[in-house]
Z-matrix of the N, CA and C atoms (Angstrom, degrees):
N
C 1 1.447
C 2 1.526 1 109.02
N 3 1.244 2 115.99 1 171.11
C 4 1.445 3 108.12 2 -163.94
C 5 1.766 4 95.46 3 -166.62
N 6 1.119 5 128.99 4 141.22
C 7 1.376 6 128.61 5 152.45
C 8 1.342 7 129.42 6 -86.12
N 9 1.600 8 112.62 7 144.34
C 10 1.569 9 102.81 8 -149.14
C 11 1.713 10 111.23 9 -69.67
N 12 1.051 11 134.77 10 151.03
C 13 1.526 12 126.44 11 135.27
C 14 1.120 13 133.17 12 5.30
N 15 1.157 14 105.03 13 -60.87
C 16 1.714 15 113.22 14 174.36
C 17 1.374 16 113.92 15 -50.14
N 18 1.359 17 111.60 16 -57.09
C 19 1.461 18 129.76 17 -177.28
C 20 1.117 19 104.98 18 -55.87
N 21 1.242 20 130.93 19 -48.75
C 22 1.500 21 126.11 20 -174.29
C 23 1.266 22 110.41 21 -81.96
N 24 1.336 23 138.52 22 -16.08
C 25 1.354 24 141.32 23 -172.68
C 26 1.805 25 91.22 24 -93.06
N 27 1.174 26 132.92 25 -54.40
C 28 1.609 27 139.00 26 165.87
C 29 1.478 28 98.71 27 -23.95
N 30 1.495 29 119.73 28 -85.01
C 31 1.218 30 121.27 29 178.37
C 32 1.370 31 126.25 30 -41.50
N 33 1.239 32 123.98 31 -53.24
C 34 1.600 33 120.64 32 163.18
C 35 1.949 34 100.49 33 -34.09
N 36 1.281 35 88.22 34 -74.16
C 37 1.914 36 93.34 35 -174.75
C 38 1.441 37 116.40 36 -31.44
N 39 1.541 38 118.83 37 -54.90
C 40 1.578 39 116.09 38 -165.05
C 41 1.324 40 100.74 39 -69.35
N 42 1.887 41 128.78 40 -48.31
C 43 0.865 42 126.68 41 -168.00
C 44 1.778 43 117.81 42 -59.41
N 45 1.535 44 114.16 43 -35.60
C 46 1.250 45 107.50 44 147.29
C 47 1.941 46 158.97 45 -79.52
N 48 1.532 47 73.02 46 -0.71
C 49 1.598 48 88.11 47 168.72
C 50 1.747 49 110.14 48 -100.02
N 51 1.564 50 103.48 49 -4.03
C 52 1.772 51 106.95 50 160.75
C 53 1.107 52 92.90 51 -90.38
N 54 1.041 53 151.61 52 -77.80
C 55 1.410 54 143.89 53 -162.08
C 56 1.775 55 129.33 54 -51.87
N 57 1.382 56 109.90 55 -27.99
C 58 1.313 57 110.45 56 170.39
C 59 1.418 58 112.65 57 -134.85
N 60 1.342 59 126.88 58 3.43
C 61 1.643 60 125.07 59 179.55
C 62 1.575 61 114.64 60 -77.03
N 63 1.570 62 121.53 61 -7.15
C 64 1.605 63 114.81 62 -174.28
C 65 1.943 64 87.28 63 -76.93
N 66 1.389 65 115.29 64 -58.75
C 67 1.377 66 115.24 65 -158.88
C 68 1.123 67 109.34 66 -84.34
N 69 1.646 68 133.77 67 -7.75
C 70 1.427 69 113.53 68 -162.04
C 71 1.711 70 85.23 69 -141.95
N 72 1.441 71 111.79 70 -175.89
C 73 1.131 72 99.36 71 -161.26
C 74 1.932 73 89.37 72 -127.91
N 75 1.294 74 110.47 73 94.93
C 76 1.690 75 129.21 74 -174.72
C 77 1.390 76 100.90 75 -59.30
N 78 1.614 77 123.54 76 115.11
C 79 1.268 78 136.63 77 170.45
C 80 1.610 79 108.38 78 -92.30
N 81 1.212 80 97.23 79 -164.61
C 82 1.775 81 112.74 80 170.28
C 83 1.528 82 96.27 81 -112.30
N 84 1.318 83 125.21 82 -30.92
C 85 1.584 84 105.72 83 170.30
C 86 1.376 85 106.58 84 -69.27
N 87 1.274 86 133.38 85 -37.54
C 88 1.260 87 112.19 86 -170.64
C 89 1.693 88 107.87 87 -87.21
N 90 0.787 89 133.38 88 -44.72
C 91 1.834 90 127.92 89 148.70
C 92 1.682 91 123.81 90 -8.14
N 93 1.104 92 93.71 91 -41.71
C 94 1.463 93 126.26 92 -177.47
C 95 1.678 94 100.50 93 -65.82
N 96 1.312 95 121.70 94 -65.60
C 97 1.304 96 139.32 95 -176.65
C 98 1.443 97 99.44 96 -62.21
N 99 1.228 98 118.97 97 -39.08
C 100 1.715 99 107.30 98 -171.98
C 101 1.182 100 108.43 99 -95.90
N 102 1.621 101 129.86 100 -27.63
C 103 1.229 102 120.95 101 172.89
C 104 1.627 103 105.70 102 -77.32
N 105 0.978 104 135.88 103 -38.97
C 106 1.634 105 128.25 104 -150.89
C 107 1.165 106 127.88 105 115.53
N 108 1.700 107 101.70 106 -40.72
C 109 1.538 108 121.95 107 -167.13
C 110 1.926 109 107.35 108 -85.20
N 111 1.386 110 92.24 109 166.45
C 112 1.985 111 105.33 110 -158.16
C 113 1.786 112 67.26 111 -59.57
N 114 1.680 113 88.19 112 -174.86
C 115 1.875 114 109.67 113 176.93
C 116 1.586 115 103.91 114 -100.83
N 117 1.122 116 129.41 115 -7.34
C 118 1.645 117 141.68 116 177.41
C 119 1.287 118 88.06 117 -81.43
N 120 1.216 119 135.21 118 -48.03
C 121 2.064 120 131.76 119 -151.77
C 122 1.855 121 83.58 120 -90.76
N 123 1.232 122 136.89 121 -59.32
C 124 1.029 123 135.87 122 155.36
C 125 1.542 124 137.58 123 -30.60
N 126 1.376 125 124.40 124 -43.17
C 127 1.391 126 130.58 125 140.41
C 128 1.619 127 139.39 126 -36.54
N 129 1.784 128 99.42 127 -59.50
C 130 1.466 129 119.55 128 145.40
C 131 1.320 130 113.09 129 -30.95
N 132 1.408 131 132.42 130 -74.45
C 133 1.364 132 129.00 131 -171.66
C 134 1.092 133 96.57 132 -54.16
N 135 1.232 134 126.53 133 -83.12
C 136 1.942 135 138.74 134 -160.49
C 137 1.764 136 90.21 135 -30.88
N 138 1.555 137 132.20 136 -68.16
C 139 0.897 138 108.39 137 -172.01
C 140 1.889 139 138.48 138 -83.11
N 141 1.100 140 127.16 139 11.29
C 142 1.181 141 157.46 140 156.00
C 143 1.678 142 107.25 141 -78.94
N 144 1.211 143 130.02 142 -23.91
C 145 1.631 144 147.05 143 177.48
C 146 1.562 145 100.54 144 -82.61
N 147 1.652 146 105.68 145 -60.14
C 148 1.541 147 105.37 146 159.94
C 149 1.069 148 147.09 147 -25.09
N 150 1.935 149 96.03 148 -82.23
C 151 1.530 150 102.72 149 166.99
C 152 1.653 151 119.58 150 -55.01
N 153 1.224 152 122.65 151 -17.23
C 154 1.743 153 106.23 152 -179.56
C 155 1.773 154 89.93 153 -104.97
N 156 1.001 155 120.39 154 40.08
C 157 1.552 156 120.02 155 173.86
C 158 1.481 157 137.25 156 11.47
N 159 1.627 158 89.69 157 65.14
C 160 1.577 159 108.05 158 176.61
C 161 1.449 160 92.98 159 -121.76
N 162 1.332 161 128.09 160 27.40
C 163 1.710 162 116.88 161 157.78
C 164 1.926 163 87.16 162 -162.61
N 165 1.767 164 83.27 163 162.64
C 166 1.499 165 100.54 164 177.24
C 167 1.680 166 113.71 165 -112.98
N 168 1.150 167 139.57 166 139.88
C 169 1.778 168 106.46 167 167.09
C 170 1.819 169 85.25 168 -139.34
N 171 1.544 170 65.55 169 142.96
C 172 1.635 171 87.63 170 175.04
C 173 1.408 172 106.81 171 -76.14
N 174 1.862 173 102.47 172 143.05
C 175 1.540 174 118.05 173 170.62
C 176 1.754 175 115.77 174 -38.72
N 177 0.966 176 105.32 175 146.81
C 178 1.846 177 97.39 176 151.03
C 179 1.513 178 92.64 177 85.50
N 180 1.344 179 94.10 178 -113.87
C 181 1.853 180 117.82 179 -166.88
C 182 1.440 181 99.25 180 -51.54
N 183 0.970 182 113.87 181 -44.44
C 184 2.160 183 115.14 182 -174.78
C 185 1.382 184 83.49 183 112.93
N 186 1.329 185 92.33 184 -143.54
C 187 1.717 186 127.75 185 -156.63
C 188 1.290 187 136.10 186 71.17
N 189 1.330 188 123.69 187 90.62
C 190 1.692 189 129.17 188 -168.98
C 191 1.302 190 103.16 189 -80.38
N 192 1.946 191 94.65 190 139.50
C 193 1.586 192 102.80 191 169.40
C 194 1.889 193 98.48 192 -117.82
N 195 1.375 194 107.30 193 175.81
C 196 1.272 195 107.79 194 146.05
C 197 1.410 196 148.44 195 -20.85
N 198 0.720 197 136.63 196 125.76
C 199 1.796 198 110.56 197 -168.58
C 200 1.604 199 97.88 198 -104.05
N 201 1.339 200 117.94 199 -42.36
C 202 1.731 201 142.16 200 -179.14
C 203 1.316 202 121.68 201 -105.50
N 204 0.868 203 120.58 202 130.89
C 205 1.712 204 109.08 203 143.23
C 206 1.494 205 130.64 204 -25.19
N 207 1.382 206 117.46 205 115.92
C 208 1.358 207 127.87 206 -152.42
C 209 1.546 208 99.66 207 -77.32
N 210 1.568 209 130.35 208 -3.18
C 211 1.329 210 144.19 209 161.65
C 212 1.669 211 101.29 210 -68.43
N 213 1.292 212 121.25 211 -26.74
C 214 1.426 213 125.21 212 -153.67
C 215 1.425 214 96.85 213 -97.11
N 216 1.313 215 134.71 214 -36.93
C 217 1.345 216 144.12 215 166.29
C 218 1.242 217 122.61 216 -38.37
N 219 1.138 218 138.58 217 108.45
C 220 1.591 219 120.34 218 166.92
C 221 1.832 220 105.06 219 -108.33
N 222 1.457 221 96.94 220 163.23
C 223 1.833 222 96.76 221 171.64
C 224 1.625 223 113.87 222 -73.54
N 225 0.974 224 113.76 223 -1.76
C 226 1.768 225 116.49 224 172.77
C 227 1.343 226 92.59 225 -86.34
N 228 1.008 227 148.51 226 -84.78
C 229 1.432 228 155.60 227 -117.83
C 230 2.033 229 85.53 228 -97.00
N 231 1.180 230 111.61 229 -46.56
C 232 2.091 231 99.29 230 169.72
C 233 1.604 232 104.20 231 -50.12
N 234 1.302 233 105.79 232 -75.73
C 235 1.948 234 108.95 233 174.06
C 236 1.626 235 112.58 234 -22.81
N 237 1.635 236 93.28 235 -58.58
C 238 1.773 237 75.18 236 -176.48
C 239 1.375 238 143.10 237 -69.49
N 240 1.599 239 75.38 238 -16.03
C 241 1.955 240 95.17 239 167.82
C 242 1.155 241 92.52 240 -36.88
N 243 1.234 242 108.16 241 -95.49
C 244 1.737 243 142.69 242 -146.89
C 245 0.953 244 117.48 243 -58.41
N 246 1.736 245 116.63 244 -26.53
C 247 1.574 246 113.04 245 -178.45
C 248 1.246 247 96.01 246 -161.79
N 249 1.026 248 129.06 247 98.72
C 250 1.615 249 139.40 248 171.02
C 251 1.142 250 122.46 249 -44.17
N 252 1.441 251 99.10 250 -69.65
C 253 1.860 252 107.64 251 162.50
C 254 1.464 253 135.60 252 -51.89
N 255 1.189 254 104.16 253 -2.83
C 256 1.723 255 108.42 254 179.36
C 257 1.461 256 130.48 255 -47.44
N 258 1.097 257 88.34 256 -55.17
C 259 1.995 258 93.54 257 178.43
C 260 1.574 259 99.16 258 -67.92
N 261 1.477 260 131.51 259 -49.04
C 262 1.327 261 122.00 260 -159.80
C 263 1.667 262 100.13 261 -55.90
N 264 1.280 263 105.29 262 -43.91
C 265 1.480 264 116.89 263 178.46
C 266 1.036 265 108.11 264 -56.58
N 267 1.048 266 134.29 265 -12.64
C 268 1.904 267 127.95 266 -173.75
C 269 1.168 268 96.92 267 -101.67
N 270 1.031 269 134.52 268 -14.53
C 271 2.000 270 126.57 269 172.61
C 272 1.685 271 105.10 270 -124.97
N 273 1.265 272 126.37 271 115.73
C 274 1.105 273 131.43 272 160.21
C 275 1.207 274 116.34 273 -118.25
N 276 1.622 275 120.26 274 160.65
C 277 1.070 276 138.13 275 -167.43
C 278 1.764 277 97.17 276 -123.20
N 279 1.824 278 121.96 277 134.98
C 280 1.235 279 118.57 278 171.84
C 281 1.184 280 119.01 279 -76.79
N 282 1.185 281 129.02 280 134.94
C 283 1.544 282 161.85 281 -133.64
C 284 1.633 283 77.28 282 -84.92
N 285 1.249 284 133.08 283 -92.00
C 286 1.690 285 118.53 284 -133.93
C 287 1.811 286 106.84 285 -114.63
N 288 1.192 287 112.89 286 56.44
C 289 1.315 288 116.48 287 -167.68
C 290 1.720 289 95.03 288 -43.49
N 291 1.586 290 131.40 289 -173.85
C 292 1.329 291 124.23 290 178.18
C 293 1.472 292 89.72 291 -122.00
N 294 2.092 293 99.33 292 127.87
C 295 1.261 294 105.22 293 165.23
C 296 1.435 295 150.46 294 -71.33
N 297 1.382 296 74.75 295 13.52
C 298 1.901 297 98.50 296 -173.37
C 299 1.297 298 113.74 297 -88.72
N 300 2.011 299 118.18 298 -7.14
C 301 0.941 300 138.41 299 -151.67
C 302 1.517 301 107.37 300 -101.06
N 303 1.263 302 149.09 301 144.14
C 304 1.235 303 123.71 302 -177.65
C 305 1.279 304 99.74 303 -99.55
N 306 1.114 305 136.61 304 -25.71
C 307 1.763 306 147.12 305 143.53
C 308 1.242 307 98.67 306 -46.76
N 309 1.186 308 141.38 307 -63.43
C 310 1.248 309 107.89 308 -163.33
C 311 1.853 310 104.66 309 -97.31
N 312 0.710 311 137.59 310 -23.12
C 313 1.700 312 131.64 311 157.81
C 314 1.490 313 122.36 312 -20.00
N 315 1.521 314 99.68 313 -36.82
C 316 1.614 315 118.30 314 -162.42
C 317 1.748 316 101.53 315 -135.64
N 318 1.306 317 125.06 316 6.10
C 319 1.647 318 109.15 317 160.18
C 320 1.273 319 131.14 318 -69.00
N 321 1.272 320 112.13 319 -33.68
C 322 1.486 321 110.14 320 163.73
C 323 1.647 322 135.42 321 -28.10
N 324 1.493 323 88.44 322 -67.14
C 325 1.419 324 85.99 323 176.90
C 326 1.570 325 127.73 324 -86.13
N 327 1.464 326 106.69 325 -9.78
C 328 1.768 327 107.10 326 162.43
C 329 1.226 328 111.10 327 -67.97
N 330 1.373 329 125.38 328 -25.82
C 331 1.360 330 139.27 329 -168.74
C 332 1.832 331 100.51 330 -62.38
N 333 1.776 332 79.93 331 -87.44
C 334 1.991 333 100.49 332 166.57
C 335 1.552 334 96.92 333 -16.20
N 336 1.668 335 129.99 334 -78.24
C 337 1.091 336 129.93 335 -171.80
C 338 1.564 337 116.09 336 -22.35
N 339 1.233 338 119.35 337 -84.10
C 340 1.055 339 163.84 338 -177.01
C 341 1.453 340 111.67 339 -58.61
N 342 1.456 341 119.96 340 13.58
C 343 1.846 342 118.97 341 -159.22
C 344 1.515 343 58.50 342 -152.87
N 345 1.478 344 142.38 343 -83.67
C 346 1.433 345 135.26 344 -173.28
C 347 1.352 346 116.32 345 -11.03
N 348 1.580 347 114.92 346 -78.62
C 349 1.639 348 111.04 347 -171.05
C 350 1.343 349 97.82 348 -66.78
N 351 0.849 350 129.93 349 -16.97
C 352 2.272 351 117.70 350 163.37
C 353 1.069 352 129.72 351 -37.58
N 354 1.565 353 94.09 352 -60.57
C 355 1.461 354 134.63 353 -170.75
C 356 1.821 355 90.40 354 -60.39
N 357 1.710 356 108.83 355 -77.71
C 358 1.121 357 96.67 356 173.44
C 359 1.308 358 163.80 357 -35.49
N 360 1.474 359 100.20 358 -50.40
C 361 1.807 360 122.55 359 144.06
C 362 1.683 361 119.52 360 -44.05
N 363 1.376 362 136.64 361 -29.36
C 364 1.244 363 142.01 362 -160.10
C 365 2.178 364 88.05 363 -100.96
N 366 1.066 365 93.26 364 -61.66
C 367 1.718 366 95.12 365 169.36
C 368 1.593 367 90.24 366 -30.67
N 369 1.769 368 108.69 367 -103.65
C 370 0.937 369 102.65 368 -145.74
C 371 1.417 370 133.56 369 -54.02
N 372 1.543 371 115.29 370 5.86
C 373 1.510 372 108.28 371 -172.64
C 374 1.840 373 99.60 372 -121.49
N 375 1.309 374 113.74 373 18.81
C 376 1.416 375 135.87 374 168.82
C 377 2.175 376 106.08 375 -95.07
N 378 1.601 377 95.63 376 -41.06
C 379 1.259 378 96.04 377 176.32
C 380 1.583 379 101.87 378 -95.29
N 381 0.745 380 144.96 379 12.23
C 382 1.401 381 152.17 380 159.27
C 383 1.562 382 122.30 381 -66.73
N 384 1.874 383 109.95 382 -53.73
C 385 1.713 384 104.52 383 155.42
C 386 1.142 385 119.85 384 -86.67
N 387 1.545 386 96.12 385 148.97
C 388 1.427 387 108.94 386 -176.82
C 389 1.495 388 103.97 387 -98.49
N 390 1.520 389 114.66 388 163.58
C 391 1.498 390 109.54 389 145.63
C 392 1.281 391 110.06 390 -41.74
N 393 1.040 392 133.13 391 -83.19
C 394 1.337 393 147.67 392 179.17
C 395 1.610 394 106.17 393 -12.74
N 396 1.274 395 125.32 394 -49.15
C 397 1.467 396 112.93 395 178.58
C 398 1.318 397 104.26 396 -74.17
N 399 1.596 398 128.84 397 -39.85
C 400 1.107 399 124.73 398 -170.37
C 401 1.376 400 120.90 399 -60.32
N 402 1.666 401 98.76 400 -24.79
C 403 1.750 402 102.31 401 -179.28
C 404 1.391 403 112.40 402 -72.62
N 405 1.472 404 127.22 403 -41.33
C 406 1.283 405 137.57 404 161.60
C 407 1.072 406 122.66 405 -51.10
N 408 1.467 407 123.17 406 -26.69
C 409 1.656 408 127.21 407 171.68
C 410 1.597 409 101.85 408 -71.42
N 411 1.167 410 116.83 409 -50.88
C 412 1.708 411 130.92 410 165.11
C 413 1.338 412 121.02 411 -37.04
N 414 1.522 413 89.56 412 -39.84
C 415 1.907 414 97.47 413 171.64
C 416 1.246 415 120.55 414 -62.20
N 417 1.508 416 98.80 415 -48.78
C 418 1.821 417 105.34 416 -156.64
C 419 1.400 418 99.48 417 -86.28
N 420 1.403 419 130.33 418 -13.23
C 421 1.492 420 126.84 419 -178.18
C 422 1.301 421 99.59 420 -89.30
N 423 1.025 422 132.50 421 -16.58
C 424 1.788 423 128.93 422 166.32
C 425 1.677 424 112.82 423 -119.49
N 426 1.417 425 109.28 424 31.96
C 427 1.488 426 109.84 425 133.95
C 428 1.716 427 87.44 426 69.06
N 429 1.349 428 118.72 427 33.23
C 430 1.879 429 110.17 428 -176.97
C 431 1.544 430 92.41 429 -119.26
């Protein structure tokens, strides 16, 4: 399993629009430069970050701030910004098991079962970090 891109490119973003968006004014070109990614794949996020209102950007000139308290953030609720479908995508079930099968007649729903408390467990320990830890993890790996 893996978390998408998006999500991890989101997090790069918030964590630098806490860190440099009070004094400077955080674009998508410059996002762009710190993430890696084009400024269009970068835009996308910023505005998907928007609409679920964990960033603000000013009219005109740009510049994203915070929208919340970075305590208020969790990594479930960034992911879903950016990519809704992510977790469903991280557990699939195969499309045409054979019904002739008595295993496969009936895997589905042991599966469903069993892909459920996953699903659930990954929620809750997705809503478990905050920005807020992540910014502090940010801290202590650059010695601030």
């Amino acid at each position: 399993m893996h978390i998408s891109n998006k999500c991890s490119v989101a997090v790069h973003c918030l964590i630098f629009i806490n860190e440099y968006g009070g004094d400077n004014r955080v674009t998508s070109e410059l996002l762009s430069l710190s993430t890696g990614c084009n400024p269009v794949t970068v835009r996308n996020i910023l505005s998907a970050l928007k609409k679920a209102r964990l960033i603000d950007i000013k009219p005109g000139t740009g510049g994203a701030t915070l929208a919340r308290p970075a305590e208020a953030v969790t990594l479930y609720r960034i992911c879903m910004a950016v990519d809704p479908t992510a977790i469903d995508r991280m557990i699939g079930i195969h499309p045409s098991p054979s019904q002739l099968c008595p295993v496969g007649r009936t895997i589905e729903p042991v599966l469903r079962s069993a892909y459920s408390k996953v699903k659930d467990s990954m929620i809750e320990g997705m809503d478990s970090v905050t920005l807020e830890s992540m910014i502090e993890d940010f801290h202590k790996a650059n010695g601030i």
